[in-house]
KEVEX-386871 format. One line per 5 residues: number of its first residue (from 1); their letters; for each residue x, y, z of N, C-alpha, C. Coordinates in steps of 0.1 Angstrom, whole numbers, plus 2048, in hexadecimal, padded with zeros to 3 digits. Layout:
BEGIN
NUM) A) X:Y:Z:X:Y:Z:X:Y:Z | ...
end
This chain:
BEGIN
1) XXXXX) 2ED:957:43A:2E8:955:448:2F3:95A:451 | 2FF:955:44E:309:95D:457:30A:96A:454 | 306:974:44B:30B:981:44D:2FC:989:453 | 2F0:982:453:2E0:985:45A:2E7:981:46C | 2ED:974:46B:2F0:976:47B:2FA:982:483
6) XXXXX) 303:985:478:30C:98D:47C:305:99B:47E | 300:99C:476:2F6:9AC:472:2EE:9AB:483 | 2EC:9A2:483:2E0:9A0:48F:2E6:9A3:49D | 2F4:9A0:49E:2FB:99D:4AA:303:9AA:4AA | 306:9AF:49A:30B:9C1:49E:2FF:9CA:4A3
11) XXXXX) 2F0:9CA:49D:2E9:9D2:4A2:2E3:9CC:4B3 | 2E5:9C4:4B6:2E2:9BB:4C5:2D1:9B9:4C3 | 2D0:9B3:4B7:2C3:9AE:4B3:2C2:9A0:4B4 | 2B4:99C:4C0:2B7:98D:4C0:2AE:987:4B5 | 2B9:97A:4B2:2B4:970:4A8:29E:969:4A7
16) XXXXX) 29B:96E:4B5:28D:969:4B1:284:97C:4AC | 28A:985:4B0:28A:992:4A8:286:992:49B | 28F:98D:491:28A:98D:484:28E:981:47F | 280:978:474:288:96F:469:297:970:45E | 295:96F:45A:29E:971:44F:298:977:444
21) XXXXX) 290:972:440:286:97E:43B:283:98B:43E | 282:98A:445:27B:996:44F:287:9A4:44E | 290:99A:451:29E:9A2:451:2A2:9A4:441 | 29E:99F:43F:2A3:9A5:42B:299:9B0:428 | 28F:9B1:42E:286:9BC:42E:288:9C7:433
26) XXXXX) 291:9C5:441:293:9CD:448:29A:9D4:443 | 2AC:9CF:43F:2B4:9D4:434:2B1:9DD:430 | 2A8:9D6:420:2A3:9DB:416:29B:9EE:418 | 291:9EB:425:291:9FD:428:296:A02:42C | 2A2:9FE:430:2AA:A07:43B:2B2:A0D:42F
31) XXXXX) 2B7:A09:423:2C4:A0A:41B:2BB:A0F:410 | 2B0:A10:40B:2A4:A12:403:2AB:A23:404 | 2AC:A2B:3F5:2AD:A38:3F4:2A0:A3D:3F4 | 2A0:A4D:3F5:296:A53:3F2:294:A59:3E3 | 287:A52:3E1:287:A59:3D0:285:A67:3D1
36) XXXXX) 28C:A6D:3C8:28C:A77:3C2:282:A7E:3C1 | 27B:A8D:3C5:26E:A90:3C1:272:A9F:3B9 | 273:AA1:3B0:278:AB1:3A9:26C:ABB:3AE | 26F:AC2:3B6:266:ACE:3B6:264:AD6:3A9 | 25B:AE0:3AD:257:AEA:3A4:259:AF5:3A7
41) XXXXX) 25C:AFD:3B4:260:B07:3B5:26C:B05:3C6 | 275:B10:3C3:27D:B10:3CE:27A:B1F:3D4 | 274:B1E:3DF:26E:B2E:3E1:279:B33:3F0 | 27C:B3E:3EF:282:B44:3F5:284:B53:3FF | 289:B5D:401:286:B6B:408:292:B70:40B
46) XXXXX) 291:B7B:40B:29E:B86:411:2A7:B80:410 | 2B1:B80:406:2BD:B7D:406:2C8:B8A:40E | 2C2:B92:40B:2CC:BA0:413:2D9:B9D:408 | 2DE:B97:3FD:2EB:B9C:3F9:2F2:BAB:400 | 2FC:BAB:402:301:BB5:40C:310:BB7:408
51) XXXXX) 315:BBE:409:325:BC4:406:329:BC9:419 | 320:BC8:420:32B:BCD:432:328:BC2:436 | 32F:BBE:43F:330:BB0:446:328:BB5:453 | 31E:BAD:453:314:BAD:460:319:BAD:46C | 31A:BB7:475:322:BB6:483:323:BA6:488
56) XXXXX) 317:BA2:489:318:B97:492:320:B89:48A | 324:B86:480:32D:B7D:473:33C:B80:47B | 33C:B70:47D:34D:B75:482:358:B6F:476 | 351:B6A:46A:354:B69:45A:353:B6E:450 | 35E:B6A:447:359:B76:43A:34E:B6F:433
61) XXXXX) 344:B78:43B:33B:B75:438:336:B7B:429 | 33C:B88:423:338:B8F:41A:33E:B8B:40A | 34A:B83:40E:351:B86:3FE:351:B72:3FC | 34F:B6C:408:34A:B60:404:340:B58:40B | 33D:B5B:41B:331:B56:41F:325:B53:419
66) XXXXX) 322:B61:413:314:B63:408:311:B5A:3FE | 31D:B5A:3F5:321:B58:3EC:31D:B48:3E9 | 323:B3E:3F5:323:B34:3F7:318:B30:3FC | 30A:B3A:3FE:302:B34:401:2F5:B34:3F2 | 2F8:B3E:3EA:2F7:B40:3DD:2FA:B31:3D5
71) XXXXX) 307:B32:3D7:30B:B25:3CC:300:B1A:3D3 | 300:B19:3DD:2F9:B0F:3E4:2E8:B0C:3DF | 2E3:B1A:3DF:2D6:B18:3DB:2D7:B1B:3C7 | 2E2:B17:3BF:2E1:B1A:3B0:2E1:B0A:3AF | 2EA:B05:3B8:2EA:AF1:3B8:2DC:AED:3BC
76) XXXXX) 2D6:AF3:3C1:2CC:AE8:3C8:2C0:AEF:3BB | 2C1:AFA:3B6:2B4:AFD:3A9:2BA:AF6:39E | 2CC:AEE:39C:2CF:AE7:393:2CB:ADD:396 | 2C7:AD6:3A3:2C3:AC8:3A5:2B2:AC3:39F | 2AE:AD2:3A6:29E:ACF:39E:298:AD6:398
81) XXXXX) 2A0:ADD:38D:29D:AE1:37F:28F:AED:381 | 28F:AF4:389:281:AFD:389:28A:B0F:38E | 27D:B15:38F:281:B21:391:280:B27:3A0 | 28D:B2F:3A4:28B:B32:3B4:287:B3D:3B6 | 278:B43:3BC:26F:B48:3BD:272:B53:3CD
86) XXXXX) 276:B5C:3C8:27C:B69:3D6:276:B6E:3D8 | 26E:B6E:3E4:263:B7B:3E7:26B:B8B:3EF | 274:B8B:3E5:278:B9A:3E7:284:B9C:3F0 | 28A:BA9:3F0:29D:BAD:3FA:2A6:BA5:3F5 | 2A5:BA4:3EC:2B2:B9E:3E2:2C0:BA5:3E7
91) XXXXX) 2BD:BB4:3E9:2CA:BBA:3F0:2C7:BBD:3FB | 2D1:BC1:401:2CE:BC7:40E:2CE:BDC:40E | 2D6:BDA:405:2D6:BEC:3FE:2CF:BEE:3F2 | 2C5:BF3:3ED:2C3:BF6:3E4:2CF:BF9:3D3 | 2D5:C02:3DD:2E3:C02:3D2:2EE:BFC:3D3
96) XXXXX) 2EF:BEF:3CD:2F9:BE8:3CC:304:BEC:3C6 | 312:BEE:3CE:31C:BEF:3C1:31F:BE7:3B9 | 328:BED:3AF:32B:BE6:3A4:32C:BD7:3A3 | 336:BD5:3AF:33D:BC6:3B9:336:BBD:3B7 | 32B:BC4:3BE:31F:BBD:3C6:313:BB9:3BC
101) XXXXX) 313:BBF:3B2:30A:BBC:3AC:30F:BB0:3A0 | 31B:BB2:39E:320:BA7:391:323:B9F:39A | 32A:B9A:3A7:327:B8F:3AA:317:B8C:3AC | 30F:B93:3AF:2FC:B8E:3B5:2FF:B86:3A0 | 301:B8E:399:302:B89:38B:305:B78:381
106) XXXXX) 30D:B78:38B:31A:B6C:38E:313:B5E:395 | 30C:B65:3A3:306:B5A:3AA:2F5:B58:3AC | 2F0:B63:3A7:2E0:B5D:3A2:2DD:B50:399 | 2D6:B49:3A3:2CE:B3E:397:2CE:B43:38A | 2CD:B3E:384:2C6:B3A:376:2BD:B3E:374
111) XXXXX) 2AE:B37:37B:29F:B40:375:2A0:B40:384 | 29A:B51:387:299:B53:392:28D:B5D:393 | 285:B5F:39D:276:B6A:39B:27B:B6F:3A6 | 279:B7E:3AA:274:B82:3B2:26E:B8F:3B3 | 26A:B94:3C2:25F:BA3:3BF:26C:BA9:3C1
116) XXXXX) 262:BB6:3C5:26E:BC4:3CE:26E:BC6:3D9 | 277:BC1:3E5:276:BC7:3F2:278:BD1:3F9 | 279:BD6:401:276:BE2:406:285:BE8:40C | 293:BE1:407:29E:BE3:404:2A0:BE5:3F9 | 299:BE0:3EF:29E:BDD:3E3:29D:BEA:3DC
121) XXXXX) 292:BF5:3E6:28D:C00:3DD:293:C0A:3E3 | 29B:C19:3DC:29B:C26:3E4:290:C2A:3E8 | 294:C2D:3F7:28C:C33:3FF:27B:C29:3FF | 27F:C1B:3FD:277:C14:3FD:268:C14:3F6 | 268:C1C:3ED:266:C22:3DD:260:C19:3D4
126) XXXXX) 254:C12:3CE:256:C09:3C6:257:C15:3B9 | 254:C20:3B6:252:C2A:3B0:262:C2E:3A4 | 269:C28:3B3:279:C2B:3AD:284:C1E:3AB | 27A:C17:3A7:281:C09:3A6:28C:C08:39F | 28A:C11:395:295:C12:388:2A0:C15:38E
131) XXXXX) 2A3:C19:396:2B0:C23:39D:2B6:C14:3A2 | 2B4:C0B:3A3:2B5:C03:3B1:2C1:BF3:3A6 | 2C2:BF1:3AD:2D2:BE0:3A7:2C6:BDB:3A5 | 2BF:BD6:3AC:2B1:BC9:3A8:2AF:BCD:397 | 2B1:BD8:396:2A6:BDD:38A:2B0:BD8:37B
136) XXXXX) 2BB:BE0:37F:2C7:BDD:37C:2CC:BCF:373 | 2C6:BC4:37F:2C6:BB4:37B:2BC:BB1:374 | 2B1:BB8:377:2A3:BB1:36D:2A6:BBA:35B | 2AA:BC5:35F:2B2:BC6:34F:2BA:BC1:34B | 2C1:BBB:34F:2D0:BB1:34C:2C6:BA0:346
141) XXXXX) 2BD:B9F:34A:2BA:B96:34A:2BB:B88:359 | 2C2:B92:35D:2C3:B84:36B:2B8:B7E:371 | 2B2:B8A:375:2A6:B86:37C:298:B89:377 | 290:B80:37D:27F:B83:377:27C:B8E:384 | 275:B97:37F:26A:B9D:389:25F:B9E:38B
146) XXXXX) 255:B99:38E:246:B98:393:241:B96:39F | 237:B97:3A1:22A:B94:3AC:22A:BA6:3B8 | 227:BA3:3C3:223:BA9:3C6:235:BB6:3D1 | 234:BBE:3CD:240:BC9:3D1:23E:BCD:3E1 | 248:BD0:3E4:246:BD9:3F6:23C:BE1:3F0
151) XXXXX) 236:BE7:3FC:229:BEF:3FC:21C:BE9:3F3 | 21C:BDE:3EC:20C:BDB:3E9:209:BD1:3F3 | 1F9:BD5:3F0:1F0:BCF:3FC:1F2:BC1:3FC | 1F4:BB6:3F1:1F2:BA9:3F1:1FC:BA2:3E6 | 1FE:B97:3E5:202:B90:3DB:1FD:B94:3CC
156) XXXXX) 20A:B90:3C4:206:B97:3B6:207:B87:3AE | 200:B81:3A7:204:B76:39F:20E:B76:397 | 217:B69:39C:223:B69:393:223:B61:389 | 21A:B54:38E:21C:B47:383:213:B3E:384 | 20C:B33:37C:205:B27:37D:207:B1F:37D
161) XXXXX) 20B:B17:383:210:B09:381:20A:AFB:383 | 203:AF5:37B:1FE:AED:37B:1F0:AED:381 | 1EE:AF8:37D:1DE:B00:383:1E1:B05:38C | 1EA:B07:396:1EE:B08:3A5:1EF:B1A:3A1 | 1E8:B26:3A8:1ED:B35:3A5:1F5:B34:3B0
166) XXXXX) 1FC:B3D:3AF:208:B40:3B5:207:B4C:3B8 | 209:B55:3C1:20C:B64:3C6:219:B66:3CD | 21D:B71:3D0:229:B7A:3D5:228:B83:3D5 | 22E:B8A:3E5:22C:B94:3E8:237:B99:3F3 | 23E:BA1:3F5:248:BA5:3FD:240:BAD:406
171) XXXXX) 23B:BA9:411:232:BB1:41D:235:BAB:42B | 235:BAD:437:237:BAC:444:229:BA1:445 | 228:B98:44A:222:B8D:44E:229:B85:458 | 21F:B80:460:224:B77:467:218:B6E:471 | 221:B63:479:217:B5A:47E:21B:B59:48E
176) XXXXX) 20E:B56:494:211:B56:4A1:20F:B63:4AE | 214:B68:4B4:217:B74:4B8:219:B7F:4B1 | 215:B89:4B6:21D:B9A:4AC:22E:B9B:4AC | 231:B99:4A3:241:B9A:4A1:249:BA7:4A5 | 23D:BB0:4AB:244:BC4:4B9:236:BC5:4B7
181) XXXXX) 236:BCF:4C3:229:BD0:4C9:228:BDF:4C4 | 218:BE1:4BE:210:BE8:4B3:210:BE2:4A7 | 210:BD4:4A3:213:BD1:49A:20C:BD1:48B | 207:BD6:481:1FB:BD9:47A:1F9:BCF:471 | 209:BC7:46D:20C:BBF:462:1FF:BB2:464
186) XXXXX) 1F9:BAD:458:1F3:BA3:457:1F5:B97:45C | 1F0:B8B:462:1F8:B80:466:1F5:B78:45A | 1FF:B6D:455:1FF:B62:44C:1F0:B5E:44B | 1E8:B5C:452:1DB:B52:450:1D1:B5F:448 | 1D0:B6D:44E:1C9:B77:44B:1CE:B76:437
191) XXXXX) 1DA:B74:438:1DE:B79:429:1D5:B6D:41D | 1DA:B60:422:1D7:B55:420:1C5:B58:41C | 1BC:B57:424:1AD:B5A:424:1AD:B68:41A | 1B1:B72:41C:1AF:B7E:414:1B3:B7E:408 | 1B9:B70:402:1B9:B71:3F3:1BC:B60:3ED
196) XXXXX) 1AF:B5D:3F0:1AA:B4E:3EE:1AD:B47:3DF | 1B0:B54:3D5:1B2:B52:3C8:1BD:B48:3C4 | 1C9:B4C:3D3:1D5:B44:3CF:1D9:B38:3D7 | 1DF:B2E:3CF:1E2:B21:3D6:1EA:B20:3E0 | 1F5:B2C:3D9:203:B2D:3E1:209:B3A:3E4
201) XXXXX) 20A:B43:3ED:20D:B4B:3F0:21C:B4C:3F7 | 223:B56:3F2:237:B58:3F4:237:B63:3F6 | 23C:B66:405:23C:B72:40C:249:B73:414 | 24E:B82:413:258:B86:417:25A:B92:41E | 265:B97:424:263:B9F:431:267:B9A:43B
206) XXXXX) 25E:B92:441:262:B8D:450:26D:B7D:44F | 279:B83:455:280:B7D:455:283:B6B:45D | 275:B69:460:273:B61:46A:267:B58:460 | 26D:B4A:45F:268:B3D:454:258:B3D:45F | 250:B34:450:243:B31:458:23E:B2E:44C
211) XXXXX) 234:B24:44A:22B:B20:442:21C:B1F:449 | 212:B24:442:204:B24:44B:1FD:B1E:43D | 1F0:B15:440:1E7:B0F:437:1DA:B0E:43E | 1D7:B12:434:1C8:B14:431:1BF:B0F:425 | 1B6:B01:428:1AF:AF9:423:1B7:AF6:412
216) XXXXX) 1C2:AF6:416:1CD:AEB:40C:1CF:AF7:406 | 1CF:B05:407:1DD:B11:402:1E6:B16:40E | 1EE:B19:408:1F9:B1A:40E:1FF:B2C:410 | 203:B32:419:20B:B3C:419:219:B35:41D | 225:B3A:417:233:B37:419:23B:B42:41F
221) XXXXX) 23D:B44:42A:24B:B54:42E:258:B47:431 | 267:B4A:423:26F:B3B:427:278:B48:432 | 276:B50:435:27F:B57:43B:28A:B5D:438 | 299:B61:440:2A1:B6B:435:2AC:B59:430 | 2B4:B58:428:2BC:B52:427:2C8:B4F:42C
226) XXXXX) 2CC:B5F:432:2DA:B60:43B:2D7:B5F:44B | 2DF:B5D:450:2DF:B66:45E:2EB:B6F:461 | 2E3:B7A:464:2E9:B84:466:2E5:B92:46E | 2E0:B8B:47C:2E1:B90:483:2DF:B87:48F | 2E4:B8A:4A1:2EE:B83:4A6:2E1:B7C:4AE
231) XXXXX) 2CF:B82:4A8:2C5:B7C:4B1:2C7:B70:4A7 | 2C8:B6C:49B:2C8:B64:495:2D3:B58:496 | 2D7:B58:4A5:2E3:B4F:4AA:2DD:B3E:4A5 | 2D3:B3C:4A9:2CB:B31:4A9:2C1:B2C:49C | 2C3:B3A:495:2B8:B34:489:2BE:B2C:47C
236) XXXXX) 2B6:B23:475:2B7:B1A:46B:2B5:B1E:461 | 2BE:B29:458:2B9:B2D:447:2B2:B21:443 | 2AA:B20:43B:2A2:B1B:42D:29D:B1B:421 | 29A:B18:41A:292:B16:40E:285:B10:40B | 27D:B12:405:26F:B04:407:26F:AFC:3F7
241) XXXXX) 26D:AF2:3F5:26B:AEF:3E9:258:AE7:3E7 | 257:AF3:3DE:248:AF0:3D9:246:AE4:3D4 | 23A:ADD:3D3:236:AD6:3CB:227:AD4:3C7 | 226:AD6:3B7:215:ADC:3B5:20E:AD0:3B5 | 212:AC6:3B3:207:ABA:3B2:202:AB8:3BF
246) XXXXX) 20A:ABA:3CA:206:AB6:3DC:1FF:AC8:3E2 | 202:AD4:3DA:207:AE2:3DD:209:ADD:3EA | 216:ADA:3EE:21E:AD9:3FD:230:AE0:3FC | 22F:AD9:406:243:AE7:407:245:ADA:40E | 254:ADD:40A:25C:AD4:415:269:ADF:416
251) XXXXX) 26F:ADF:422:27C:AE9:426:288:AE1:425 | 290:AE8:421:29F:AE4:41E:2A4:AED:427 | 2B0:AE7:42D:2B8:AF2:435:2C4:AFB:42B | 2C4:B02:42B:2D5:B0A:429:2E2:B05:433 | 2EA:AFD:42C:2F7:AFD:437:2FC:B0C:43C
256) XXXXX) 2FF:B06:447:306:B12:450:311:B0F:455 | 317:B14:45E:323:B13:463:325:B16:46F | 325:B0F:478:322:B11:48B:32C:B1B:48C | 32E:B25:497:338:B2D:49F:339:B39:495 | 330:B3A:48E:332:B49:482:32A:B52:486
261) XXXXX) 321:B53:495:317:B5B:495:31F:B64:4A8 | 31F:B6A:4A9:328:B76:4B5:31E:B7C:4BB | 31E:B7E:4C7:310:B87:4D1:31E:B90:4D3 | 329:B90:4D1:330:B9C:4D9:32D:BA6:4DB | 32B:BAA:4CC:327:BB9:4CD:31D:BC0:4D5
266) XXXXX) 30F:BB6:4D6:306:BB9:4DF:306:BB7:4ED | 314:BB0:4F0:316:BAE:4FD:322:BB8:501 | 328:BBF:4F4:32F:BD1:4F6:322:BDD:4FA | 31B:BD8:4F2:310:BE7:4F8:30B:BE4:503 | 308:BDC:50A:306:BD8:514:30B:BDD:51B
271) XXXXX) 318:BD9:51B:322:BE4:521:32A:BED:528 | 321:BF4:51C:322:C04:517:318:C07:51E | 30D:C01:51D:304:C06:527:300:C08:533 | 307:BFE:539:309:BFE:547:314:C05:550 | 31D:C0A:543:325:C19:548:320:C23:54B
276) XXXXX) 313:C21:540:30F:C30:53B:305:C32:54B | 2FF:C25:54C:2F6:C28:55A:2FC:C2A:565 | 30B:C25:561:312:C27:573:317:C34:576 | 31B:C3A:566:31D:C48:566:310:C53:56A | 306:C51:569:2FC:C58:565:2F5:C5A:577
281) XXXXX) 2F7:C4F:57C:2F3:C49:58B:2FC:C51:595 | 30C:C55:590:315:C5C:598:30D:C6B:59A | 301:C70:594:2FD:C7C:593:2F2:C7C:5A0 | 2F7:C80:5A8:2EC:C81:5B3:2E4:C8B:5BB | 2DD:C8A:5C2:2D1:C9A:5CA:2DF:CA1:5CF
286) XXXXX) 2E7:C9D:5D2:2F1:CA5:5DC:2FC:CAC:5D9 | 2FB:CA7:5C7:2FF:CB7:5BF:2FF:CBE:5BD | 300:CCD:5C0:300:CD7:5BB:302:CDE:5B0 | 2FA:CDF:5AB:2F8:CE8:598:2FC:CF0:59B | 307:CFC:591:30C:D0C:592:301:D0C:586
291) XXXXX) 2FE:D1D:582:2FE:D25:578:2FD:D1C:56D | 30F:D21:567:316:D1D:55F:312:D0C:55B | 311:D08:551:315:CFF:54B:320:CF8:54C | 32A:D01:544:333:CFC:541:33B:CFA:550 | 33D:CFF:558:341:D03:562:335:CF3:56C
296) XXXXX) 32A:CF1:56B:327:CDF:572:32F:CD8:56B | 334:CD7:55B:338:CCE:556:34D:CC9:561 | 34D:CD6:55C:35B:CD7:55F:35B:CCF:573 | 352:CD9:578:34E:CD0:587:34C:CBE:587 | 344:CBB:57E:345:CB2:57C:34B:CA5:57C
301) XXXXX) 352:CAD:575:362:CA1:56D:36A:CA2:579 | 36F:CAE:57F:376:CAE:58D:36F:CA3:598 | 363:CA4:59A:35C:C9E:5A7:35C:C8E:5A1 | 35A:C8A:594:359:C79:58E:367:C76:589 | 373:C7D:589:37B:C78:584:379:C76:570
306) XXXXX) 374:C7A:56D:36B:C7A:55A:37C:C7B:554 | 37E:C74:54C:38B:C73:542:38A:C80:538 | 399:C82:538:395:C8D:52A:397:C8B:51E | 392:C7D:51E:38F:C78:510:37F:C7A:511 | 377:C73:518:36E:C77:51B:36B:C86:51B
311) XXXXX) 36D:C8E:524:369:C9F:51F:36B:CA2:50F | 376:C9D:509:37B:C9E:4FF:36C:C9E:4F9 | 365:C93:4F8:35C:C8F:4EC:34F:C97:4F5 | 34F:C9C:4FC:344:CA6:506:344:CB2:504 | 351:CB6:505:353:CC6:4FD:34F:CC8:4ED
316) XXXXX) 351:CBC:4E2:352:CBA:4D8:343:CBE:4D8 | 339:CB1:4DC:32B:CB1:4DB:321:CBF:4E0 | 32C:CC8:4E6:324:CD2:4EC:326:CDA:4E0 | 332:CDE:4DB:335:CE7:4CE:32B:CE8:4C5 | 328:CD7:4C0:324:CD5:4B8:317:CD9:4BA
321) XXX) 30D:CDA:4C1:303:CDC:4C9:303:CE8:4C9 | 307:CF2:4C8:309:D02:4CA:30C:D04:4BC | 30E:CFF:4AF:313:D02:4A5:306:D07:49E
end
């Protein structure tokens, strides 16, 4: 009774609030864990593995940012025992060096599926797959490859699970608005209706998460994994974890690390550009053009003050231009 009054008087809960009872109930949910539910699949997109550090990364991001987000998702397919399902851009270059590929070696899951994305191929190629690191891994054994490759029309079946079909496909989709204007790419729901065969559809490409359902099937885009680039100041990597008895997803976040994302650089071209306009603006009706060319240039630089570092790279670009 004295530690229910005390409990009561730390949260400023009055005594006609709850019995004693009431309050052992109360406890009891509040301190109650969450059981455990093992998924079935961990589905995922565009990893980009990468060897140059993304302009906008003001960490190393390359020889351990990645890396540590890798180990991150090999723990969480150790926590519930299934296979993580990639709908495609495993690299960000088709040809991975040596480096790059024995670590991708090092830090791939265990059982891991994915297609071919449209990095993953020369010259975006499914034709020339062979040439390519992905291909590389699936002979090594690392990786599984199936379902549907860049350039096919729709999802390719990868697996059954518990009656549940499953498709993948590495294609441009999306939900909501046109993601640039002429857009041709399918939207999530079109995909979804145009191949009713499958429960669950895993789509990759568009780097921007979204799940769309339709009459209890699902399409999944989990988005890229990283951020790595500076519009992606604000976005939340993820994962989804399947589960075939409900066919539902639930999203897990990827830890991140606040203050690792830089607009500098886009706020350098900026600028840059607003030199380039103020330079460009100095040119007015009440100049006088000679003949000669070379001979405005030279006028030019005299009447704006132009540095000869500047001319430097002027003269250069004209050479080269005449060559």
């Amino acid at each position: 009774m004295v530690v229910f009054r005390e409990v009561m008087k730390i949260h400023q809960i009055s005594d006609s609030y709850f019995t004693q009872t009431e309050f052992n109930k109360y406890v009891m949910k509040r301190t109650k864990k969450k059981t455990f539910k093992r998924a079935d699949l961990i589905l995922c997109a565009d990893i980009h593995l990468m060897e140059n550090k993304p302009v906008c990364r003001t960490d190393d991001f390359v020889t351990e940012t990645q890396w540590k987000k890798m180990n991150w998702l090999c723990e969480l397919q150790n926590t519930h025992d299934c296979q993580v399902m990639h709908a495609g851009d495993l690299f960000h270059y088709w040809k991975p060096s040596p480096w790059l590929l024995s670590k991708a070696l090092n830090y791939l899951p265990m059982n891991m599926m994915s297609c071919y994305g449209n990095h993953d191929l020369p010259q975006h190629n499914y034709e020339l797959k062979e040439k390519s690191g992905l291909y590389v891994l699936e002979q090594a054994g690392a990786i599984q490859i199936d379902g549907g490759h860049w350039g096919a029309d729709g999802p390719g079946i990868v697996d059954i699970i518990d009656e549940r079909r499953i498709g993948m496909v590495h294609i441009m989709t999306y939900q909501g608005k046109e993601p640039y204007p002429g857009c041709t790419a399918p939207k999530g729901a079109t995909l979804l209706r145009q191949y009713p065969e499958y429960d669950l559809i895993v789509t990759g490409d568009n780097h921007k998460p979204f799940v769309e359902e339709h009459e209890g099937r699902l399409l999944v885009n989990p988005g890229s994994l990283f951020r790595t680039t500076a519009a992606q100041f604000d976005y939340k990597p993820r994962v989804y974890l399947w589960y075939a008895e409900t066919n539902t997803v639930e999203a897990v976040y990827v830890p991140i690390e606040e203050g690792v994302i830089s607009r500098e650089h886009i706020e350098k071209v900026g600028e840059r550009n607003d030199r380039i306009d103020a330079f460009i603006n100095t040119l007015n009706d009440d100049w006088e053009a000679k003949m000669s060319f070379e001979e405005n240039i030279e006028r030019f630089k005299e009447e704006n003050n132009v540095s000869d570092k500047v001319m430097k790279i002027i003269y250069k670009a004209i050479d080269n231009g005449t060559n």
